[in-house]
Z-matrix of the N, CA and C atoms (Angstrom, degrees):
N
C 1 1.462
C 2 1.530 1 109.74
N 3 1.101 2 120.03 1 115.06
C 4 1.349 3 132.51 2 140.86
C 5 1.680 4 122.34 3 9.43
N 6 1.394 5 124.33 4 88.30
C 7 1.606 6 109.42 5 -178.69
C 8 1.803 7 106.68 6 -51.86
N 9 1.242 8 104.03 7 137.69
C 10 1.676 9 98.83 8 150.09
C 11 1.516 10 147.27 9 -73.31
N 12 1.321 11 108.80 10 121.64
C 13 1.301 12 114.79 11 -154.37
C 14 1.558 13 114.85 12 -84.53
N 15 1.287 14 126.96 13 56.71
C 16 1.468 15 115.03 14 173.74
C 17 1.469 16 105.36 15 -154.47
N 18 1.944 17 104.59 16 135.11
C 19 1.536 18 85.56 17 -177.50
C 20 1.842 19 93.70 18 -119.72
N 21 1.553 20 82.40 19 174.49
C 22 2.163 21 94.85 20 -162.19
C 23 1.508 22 70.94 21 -114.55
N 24 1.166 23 101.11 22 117.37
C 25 1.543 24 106.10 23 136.00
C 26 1.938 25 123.16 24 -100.08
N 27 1.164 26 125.29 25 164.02
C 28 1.080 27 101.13 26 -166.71
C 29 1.944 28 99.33 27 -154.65
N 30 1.430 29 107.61 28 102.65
C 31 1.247 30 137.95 29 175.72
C 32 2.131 31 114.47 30 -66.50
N 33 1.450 32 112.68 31 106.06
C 34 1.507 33 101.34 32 165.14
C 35 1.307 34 110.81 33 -98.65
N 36 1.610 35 96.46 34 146.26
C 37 1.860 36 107.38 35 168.74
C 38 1.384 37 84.97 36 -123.52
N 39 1.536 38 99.20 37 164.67
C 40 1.741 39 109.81 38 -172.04
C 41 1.971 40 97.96 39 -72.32
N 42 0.923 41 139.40 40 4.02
C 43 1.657 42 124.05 41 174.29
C 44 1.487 43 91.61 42 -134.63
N 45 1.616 44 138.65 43 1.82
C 46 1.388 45 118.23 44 -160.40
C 47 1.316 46 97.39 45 -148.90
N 48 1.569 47 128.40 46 132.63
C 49 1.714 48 116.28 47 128.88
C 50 1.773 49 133.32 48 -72.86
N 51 1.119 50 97.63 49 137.68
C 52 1.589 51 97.63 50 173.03
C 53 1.439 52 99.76 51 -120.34
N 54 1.800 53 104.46 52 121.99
C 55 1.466 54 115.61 53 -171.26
C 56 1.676 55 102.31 54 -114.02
N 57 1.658 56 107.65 55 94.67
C 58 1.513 57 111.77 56 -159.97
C 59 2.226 58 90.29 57 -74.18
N 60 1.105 59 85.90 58 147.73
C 61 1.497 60 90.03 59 173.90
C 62 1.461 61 107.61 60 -135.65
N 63 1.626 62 110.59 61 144.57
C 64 1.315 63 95.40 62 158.09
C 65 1.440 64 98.41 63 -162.88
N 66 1.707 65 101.78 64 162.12
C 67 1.390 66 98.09 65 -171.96
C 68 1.774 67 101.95 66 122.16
N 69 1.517 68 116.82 67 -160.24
C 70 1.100 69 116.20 68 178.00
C 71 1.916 70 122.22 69 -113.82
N 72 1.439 71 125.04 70 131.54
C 73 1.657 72 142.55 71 -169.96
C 74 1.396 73 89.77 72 -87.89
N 75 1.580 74 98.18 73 103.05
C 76 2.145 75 73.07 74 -178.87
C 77 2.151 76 86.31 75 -152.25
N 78 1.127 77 110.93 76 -153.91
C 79 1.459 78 111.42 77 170.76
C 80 1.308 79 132.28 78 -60.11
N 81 1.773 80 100.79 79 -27.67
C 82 1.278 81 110.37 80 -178.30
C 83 1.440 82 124.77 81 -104.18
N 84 1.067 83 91.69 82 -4.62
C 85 1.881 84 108.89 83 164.81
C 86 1.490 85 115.79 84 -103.13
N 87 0.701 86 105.82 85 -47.43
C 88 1.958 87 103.83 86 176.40
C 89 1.456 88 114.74 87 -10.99
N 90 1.158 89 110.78 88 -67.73
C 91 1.442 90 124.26 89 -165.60
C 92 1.683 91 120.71 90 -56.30
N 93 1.447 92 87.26 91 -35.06
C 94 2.037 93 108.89 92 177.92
C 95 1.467 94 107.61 93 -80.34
N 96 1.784 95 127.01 94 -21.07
C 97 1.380 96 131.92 95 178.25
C 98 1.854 97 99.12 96 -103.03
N 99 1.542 98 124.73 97 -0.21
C 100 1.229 99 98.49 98 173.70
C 101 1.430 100 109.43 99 -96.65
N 102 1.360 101 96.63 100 -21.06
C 103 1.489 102 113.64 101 -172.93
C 104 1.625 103 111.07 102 -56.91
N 105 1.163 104 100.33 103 -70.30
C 106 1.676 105 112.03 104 164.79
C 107 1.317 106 105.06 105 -29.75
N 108 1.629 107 127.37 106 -91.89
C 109 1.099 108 128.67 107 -157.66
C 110 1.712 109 117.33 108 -49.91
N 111 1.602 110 103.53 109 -26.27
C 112 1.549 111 125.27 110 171.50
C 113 1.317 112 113.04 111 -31.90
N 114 1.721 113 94.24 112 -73.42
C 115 1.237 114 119.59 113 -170.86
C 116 1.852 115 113.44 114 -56.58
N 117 1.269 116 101.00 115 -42.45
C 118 1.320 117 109.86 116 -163.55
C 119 2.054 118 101.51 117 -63.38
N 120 1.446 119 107.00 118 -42.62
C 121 1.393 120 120.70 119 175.22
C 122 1.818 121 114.53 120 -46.55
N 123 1.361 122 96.87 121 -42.50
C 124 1.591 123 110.05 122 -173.49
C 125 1.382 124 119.98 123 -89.36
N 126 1.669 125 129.43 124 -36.90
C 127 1.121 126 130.43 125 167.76
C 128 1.243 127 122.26 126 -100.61
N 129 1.397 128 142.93 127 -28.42
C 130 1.196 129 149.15 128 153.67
C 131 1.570 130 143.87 129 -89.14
N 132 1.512 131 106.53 130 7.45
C 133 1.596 132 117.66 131 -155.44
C 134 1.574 133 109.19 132 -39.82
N 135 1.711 134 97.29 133 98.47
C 136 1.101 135 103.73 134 163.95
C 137 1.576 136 129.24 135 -76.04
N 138 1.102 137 129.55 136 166.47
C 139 1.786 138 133.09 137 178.80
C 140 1.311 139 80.73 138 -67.43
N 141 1.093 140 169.87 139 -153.24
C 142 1.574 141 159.37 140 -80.56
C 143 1.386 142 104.69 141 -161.21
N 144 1.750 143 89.73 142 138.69
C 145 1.697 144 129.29 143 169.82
C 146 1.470 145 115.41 144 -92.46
N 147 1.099 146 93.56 145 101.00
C 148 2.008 147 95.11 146 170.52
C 149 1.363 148 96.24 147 -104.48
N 150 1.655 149 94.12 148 144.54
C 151 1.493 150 120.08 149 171.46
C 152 1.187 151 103.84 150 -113.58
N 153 1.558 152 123.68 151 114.50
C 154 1.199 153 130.39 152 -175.86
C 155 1.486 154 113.58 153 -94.09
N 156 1.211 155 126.40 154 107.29
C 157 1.319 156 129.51 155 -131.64
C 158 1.696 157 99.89 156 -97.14
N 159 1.611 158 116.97 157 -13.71
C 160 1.286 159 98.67 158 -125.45
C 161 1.369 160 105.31 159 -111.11
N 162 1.609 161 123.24 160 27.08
C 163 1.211 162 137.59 161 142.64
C 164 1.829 163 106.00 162 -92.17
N 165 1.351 164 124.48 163 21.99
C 166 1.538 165 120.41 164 165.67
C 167 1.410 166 110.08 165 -79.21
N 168 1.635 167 121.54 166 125.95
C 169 1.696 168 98.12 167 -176.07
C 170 1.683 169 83.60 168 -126.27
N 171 1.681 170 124.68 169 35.77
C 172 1.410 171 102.01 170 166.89
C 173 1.885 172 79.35 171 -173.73
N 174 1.041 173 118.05 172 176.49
C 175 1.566 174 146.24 173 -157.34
C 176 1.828 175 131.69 174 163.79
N 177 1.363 176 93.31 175 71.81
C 178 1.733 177 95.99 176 177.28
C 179 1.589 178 119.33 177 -49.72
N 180 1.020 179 111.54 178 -158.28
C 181 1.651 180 125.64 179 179.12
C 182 1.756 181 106.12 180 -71.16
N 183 1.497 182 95.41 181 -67.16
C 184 1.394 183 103.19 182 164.19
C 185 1.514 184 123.35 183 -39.48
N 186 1.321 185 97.29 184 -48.80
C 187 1.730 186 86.43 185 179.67
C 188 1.824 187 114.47 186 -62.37
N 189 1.398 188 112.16 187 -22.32
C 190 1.094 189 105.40 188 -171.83
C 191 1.399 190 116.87 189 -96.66
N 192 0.906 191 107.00 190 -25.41
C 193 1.502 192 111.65 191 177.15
C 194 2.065 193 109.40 192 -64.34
N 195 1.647 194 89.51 193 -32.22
C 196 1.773 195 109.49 194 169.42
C 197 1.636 196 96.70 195 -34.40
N 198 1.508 197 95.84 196 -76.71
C 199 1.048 198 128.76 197 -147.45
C 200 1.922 199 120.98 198 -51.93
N 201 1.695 200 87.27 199 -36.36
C 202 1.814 201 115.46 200 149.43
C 203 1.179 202 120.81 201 -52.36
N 204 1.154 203 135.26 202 -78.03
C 205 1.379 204 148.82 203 113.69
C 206 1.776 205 109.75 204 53.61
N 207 1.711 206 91.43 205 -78.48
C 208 1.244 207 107.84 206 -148.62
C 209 1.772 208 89.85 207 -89.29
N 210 1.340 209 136.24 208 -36.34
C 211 1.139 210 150.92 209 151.54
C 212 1.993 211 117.93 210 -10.57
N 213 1.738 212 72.84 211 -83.86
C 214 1.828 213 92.78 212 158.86
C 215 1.925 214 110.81 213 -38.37
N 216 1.497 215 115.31 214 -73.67
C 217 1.029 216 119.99 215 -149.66
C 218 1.705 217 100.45 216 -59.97
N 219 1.443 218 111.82 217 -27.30
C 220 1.765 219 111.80 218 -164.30
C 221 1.732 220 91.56 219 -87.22
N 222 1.091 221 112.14 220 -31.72
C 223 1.716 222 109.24 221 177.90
C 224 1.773 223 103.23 222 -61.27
N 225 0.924 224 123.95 223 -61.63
C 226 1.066 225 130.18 224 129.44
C 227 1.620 226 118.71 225 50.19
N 228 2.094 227 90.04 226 -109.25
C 229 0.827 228 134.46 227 135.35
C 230 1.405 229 140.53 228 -22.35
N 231 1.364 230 117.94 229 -29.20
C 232 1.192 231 155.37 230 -170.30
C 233 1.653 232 100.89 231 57.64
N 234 0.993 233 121.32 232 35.33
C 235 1.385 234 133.86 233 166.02
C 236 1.630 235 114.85 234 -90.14
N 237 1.457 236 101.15 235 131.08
C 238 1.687 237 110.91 236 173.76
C 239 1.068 238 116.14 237 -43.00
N 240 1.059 239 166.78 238 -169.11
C 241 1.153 240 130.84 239 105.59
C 242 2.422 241 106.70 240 -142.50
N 243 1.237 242 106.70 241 96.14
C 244 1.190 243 121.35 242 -164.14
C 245 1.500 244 127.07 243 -60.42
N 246 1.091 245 157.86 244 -151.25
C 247 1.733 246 171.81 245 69.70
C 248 1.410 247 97.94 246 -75.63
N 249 1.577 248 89.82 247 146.63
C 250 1.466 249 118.05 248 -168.16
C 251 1.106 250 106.72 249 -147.88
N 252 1.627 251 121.28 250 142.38
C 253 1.352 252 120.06 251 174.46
C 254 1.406 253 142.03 252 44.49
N 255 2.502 254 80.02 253 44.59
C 256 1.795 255 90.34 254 -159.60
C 257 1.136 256 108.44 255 -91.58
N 258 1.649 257 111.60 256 130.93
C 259 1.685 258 111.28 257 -169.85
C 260 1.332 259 108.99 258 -75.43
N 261 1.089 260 112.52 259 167.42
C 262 1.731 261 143.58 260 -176.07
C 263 1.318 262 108.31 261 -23.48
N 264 1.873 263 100.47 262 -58.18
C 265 1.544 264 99.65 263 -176.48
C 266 1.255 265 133.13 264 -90.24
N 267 1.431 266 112.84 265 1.88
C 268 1.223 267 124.91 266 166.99
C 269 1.430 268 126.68 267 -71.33
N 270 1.578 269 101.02 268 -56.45
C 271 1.273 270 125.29 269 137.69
C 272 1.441 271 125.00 270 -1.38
N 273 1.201 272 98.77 271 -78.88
C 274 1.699 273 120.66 272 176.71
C 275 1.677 274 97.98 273 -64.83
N 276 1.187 275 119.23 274 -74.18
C 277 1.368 276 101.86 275 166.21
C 278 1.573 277 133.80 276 2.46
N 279 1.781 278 89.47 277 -86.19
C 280 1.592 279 102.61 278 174.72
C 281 1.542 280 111.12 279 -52.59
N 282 0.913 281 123.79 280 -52.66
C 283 1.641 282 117.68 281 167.49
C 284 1.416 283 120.30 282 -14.75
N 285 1.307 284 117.87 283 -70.83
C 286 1.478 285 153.88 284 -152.10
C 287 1.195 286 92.94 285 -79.91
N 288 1.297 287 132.34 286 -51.08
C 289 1.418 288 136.84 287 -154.99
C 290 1.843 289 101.16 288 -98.99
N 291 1.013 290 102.88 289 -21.43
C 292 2.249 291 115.61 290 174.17
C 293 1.581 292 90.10 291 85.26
N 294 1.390 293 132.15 292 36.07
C 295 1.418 294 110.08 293 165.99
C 296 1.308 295 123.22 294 -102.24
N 297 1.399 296 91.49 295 -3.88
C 298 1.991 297 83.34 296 -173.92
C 299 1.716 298 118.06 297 -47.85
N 300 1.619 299 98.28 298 -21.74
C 301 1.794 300 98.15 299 -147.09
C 302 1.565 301 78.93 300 -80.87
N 303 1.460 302 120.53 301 -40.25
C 304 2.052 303 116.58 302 170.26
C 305 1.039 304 127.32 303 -31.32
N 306 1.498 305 116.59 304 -44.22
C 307 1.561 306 126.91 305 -165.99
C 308 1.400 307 101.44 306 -106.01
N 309 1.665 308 112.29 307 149.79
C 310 1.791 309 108.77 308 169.63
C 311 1.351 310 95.62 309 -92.46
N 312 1.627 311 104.87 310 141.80
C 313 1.538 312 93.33 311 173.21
C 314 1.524 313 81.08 312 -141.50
N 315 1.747 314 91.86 313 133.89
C 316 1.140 315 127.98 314 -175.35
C 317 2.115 316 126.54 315 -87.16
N 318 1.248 317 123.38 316 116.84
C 319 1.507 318 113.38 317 159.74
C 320 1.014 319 105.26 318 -30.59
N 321 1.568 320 125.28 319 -48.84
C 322 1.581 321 132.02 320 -144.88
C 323 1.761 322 102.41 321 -41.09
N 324 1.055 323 117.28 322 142.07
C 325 2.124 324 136.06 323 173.36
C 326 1.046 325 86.53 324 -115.30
């Protein structure tokens, strides 16, 4: 099997996480970005999770449906939980697919 190609780095500000990503949201990453964001919901619930998108250079179905997912669960939570620095084709993506209006996607850098 195929290693998975995306790493989370993961930045605290005193009201925010910034969960830098880069690489590819796909079947084989999902599980390592729900986990993270999981964890972060249950032991730390910060006022808002940005996913800084903008080292992502690919995103399957799975990743997006993740990405719903993880949205839901921080709303949830009553946690923000944002996209950041979503490139063009993701973008276009969410378009195509009707999720943008699901996900917050943030100006925020």
């Amino acid at each position: 099997m195929e290693r998975p190609e995306l790493s989370i780095a993961v930045q605290r500000a005193p009201d925010e996480v910034v969960i830098q990503l880069a690489g590819e949201i796909d079947v084989l990453t999902v599980n390592e970005l729900s986990t993270v964001v999981h964890e972060l919901l249950v032991d730390e619930q910060p006022n808002r999770i940005v996913l800084d998108m903008s080292g992502v250079n690919f995103c399957d179905s799975q990743g997006l449906g993740t990405l719903v997912v993880l949205s839901r669960k921080a709303q949830h939570a009553q946690v923000v939980l944002a996209l950041a620095n979503v490139g063009d084709f993701l973008m276009r993506v969410l378009d195509i697919t009707g999720l943008r209006s699901a996900l917050m996607i943030s100006s925020h850098s």
